[in-house]
N, C-alpha and C positions, 0 to 999 in steps of 0.2 A: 600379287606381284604386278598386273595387270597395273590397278590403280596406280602404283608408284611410277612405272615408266610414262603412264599417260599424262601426269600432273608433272610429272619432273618436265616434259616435252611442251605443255602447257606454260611452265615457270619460262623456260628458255627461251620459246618463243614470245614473248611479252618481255622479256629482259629489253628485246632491242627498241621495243616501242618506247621508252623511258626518256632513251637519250634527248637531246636538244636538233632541232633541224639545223641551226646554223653552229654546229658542235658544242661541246662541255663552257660552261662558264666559267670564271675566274671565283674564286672566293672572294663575296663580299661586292661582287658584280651584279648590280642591279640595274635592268635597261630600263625600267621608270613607265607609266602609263603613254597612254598614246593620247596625243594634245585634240582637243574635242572637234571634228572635221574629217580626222585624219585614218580614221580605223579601216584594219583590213575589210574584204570585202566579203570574205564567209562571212565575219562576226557580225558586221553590219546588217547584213539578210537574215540572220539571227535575229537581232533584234528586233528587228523591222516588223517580224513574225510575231512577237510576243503583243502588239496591236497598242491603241491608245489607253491608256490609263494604266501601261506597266513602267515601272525603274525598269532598265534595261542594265543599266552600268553604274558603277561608282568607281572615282580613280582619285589617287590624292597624289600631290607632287608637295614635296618641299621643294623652298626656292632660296636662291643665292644669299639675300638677305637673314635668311633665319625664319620667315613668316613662312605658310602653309597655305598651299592652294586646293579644293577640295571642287571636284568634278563631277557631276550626275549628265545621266541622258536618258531620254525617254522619244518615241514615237513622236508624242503629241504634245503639244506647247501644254506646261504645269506652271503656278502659282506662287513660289514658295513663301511661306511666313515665318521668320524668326522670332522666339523667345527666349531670354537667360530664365533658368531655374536651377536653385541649388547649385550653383557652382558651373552649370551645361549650357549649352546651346542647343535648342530644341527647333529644329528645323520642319515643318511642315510642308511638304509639297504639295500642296494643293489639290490636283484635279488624280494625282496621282492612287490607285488604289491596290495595284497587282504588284509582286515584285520578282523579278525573272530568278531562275533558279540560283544563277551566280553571283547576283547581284547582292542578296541578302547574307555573306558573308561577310563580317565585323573588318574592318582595318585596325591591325595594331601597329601606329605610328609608333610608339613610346620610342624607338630607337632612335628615330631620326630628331634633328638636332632642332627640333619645332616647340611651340608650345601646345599643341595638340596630341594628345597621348592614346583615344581610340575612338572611331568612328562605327556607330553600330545603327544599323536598319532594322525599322520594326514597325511592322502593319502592325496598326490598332485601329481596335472596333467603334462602331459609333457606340458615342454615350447618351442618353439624356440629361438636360438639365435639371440639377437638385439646388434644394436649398444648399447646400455645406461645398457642390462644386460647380463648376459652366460644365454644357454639353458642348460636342465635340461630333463631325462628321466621320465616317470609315475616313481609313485612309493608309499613306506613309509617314513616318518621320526619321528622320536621321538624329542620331544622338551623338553630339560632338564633347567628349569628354577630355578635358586641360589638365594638363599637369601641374597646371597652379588654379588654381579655383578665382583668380581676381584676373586671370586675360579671359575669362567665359563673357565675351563681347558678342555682339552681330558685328557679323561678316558683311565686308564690299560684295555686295552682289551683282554679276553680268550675268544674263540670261538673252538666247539668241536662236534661230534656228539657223543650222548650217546647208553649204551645199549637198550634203551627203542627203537630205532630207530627216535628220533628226533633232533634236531638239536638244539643247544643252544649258546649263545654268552650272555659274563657276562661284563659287564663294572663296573670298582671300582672306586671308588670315595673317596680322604682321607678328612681326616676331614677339618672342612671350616676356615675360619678367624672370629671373631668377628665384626659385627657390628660396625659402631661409630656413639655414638647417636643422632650426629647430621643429617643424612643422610634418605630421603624418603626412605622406605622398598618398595613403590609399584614396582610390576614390569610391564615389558608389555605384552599386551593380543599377546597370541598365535599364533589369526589369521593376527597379522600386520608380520609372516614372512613367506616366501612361499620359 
């Protein structure tokens, strides 16, 4: 009986931790990433901690036009290099190799009214070069996956460091093509690119 009042007193107490500090949201109210410069000042010293050669953040904003704006920050000035494969955009960050704990969760645009449908981060290892593929250094890459496989373009890139002292690179993305209804939407799983 013991257990049960001490986990019930436990639930209760963490009930209040949940809510929102500046009260409940509206359904379907989304306040959107915070524009690169701009971030609170816990989060920032966060980061700041994670040292050079970490992702620190990813943020992605759709914009009034229909296209998609897609956000990264790190400590320390990084590289990026774009490639299309199969349908993706395969981003390289460069000098990039760590990726902070929150940072390495996947975005799923598909809702919003973009041609970019999921954004996923993935350290890979170095490879050596073979005959049958190129080597490749450790590192990050971001995998930008389209809801139509013919807008998998490179992105307008700005890369800058701000006053806050970190480092940012924004990739835009214009708006997508339509659909034809006859055509699979699935796309492929993340892990078949390295």
């Amino acid at each position: 009986m013991k257990r049960f009042w001490s986990a019930l007193v436990v639930v209760v107490s963490m009930s209040g931790a949940v809510a929102h500090a500046d009260g409940p949201r509206q359904e379907g109210a989304y306040a959107g990433v915070v524009a690169p410069g701009q971030m609170p000042a816990k989060e920032l010293a966060r980061a700041k901690r994670a040292g050079a050669g970490a992702l620190t953040w990813v943020g992605f904003t759709a914009t009034a036009d229909g296209g998609a704006q897609l956000s990264v920050q790190s400590p320390a000035e990084f590289a990026p290099v774009q490639t299309v494969e199969g349908g993706r955009l395969i981003i390289d960050l460069g000098r990039l190799t760590r990726v902070a704990r929150h940072a390495g969760r996947p975005l799923h645009t598909q809702h919003f009214d973009t041609a970019v449908h999921r954004v996923t981060v993935k350290r890979v290892r170095a490879q050596r070069k073979t005959k049958k593929q190129e080597g490749h250094p450790a590192g990050v890459r971001l995998i930008v996956e389209f809801k139509n496989p013919v807008d998998a373009k490179e992105a307008a890139v700005t890369s800058q460091a701000e006053a806050d002292g970190m480092y940012y690179a924004t990739f835009r993305f214009p708006a997508g093509t339509a659909l034809p209804t006859n055509v699979n939407t699935q796309t492929l799983r993340t892990r078949d690119v390295e």
